[in-house]
C-alpha positions in Angstrom: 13.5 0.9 -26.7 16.5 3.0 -25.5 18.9 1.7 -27.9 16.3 3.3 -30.6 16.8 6.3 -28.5 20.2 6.5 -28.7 21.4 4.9 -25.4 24.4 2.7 -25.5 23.7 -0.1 -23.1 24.5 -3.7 -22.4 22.1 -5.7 -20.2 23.8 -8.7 -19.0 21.5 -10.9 -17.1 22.9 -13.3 -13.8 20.5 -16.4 -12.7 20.8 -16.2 -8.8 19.3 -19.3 -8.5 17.6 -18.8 -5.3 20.9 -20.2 -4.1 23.3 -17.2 -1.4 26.3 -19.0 -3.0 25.6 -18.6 -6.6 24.7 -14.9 -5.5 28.4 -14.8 -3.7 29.7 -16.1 -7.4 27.9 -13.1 -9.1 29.6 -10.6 -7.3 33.2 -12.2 -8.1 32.1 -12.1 -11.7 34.1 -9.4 -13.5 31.0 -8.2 -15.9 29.1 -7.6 -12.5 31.7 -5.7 -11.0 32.1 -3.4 -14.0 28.2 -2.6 -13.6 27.0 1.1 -13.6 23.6 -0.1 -12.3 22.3 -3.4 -11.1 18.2 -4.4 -11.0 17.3 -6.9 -8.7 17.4 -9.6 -7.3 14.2 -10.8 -7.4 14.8 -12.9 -3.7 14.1 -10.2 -0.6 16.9 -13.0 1.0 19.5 -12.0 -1.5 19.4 -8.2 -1.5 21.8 -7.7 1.1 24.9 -9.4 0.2 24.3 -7.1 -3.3 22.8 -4.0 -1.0 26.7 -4.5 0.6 28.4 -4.5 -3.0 26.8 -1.6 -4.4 27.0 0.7 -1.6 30.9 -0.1 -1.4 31.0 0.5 -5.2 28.9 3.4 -5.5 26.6 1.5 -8.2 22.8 2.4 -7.7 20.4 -0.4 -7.2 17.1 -1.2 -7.8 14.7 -3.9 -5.9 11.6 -5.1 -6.9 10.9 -7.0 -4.4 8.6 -5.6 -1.4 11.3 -4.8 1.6 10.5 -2.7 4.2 11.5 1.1 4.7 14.0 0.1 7.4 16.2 -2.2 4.6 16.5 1.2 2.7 18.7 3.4 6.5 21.8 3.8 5.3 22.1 2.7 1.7 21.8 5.6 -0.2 22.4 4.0 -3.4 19.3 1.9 -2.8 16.1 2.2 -4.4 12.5 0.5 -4.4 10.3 0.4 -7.7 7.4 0.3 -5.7 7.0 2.1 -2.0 5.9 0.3 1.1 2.7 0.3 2.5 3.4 2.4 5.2 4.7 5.1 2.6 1.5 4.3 0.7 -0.2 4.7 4.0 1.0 8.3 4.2 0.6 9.5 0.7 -3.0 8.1 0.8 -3.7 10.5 3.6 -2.1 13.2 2.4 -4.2 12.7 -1.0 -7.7 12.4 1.4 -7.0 15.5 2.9 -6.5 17.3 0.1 -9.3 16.0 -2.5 -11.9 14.0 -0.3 -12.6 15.8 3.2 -15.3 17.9 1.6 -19.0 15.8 0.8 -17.6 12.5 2.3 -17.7 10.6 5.4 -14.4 9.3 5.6 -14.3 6.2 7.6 -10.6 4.0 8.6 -10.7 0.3 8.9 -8.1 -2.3 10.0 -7.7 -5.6 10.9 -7.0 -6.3 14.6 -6.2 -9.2 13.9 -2.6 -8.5 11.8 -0.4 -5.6 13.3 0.3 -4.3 10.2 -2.7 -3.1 9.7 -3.0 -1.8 12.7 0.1 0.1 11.9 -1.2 1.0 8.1 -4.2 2.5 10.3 -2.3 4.3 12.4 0.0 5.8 10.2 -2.8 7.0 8.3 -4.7 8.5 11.3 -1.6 10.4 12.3 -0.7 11.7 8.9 -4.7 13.3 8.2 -5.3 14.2 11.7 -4.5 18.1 12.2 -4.2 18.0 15.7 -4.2 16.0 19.0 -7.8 17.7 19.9 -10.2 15.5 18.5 -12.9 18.0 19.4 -11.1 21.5 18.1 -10.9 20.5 14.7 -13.4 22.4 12.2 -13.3 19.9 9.4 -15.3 17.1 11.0 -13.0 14.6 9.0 -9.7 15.9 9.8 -9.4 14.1 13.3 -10.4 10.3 12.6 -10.3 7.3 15.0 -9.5 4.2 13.1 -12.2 1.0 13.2 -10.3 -2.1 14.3 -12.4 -5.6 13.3 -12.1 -8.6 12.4 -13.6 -11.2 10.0 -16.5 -12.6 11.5 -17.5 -8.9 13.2 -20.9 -7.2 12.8 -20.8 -4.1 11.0 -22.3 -2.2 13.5 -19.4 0.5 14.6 -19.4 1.3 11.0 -22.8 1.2 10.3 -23.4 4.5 13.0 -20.9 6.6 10.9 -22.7 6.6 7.8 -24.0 9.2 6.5 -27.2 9.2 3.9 -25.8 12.6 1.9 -22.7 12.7 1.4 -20.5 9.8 -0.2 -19.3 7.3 2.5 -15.3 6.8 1.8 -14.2 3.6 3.1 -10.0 3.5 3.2 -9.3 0.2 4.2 -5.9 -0.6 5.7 -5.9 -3.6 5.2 -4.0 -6.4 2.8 -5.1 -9.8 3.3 -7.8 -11.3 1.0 -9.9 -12.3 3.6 -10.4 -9.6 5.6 -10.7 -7.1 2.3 -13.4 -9.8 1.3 -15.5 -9.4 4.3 -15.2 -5.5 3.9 -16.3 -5.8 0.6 -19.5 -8.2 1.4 -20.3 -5.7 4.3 -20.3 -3.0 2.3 -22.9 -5.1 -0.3 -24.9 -5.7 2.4 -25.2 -2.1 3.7 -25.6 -0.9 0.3 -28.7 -3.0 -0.6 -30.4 -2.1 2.6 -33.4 -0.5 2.8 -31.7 2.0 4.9 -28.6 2.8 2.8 -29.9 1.3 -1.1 -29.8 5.1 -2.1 -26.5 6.4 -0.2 -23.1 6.3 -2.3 -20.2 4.0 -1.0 -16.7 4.5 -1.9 -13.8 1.8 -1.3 -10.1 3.6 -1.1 -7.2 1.2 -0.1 -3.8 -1.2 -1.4 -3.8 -2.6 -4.6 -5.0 -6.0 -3.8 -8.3 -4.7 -3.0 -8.2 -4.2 -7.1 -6.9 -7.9 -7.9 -8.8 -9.9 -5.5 -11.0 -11.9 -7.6 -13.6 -12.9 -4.8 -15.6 -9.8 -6.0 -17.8 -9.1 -9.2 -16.1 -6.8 -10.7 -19.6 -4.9 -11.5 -19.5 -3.8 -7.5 -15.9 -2.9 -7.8 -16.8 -0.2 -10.4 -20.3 0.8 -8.1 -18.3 1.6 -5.3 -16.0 3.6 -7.8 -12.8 1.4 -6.4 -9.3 3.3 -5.8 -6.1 2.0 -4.9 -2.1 4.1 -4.4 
């Protein structure tokens, strides 16, 4: 498509083989070393020996793979095609506080259980809340206290912060089937209570709350599901 366009490029495509030796080969190869930009590899274990290469070369590089913020201190030249979940984390919050704090209960669950969550959660928490006064703040949203459960938990912590007017924003910080799973059930349950059948649920979070297929998708679209 950008050969139509009028780019002049040559793509040459090296098989790392899942193997740190063949990936020592590719950078002795003399196309490689003549590259102006290099996409991959595909292996988190294989991005720094070609991290090292590019930054002494000056040649920008691209990652698909899922590394954490902390691979990125000190390569400039390195990029990620999709951000972290902590960056996620921090936009999300940024996007709640600007769009959502008005006519919804916002509500913050993690997992106790995995410390990334907990650090999702956190993140999160910071990022929204305005100040360290829990009680000065004049938006009632704008100073939250995360949830920490775990699979298995009763729903009542949650249950007490509903609200029967406005919408009832769940952001789950949370990435592990399992646990988004039993979010998901809870919030069925709660929703076809007799208490709560009339009150609007909304589910915010990553995007494997989208792709888990343990849900219908028909109460995916009835809590109007989100994901960064």
């Amino acid at each position: 498509e950008l050969k139509n366009k009028g780019y002049n490029l040559t793509i040459q495509v090296f098989d790392s083989e899942y193997d740190t030796s063949r990936i020592k080969e590719i950078i002795l190869d003399t196309n490689f070393q003549k590259s102006n930009l290099v996409i991959g590899p595909v292996y988190s274990k294989n991005i720094k020996f070609i991290r090292n290469f590019t930054r002494t070369k000056g040649i920008p590089m691209i990652t698909p793979a899922d590394i954490p913020r902390q691979a990125l201190f000190r390569y400039t030249n390195l990029y990620k095609s999709s951000p972290s979940r902590a960056t996620q984390s921090l936009a999300l919050a940024n996007f709640i506080k600007s769009h959502y704090l008005d006519h919804h209960q916002v509500i913050l669950i993690a997992n106790k259980e995995d410390k990334n969550s907990i650090a999702y959660a956190s993140i999160f928490k910071n990022t929204l809340n305005d100040s360290i006064y829990i009680n000065d703040s004049i938006n009632k949203n704008d100073s939250i206290i995360p949830l920490f459960l775990k699979r298995g938990d009763k729903f009542y912590s949650v249950s007490k912060l509903l609200n029967r007017k406005d919408t009832n924003l769940f952001i789950v910080a949370a990435s592990d089937l399992p646990f988004l799973t039993y979010v998901f059930n809870k919030t069925i349950e709660l929703s076809n209570s007799q208490s709560y059948y009339k009150s609007n649920f909304s589910i915010i979070g990553f995007e494997e709350l989208y792709k888990m297929n343990t849900i219908d998708v028909l109460y995916k679209d009835k809590f109007n599901l989100k994901f960064v």
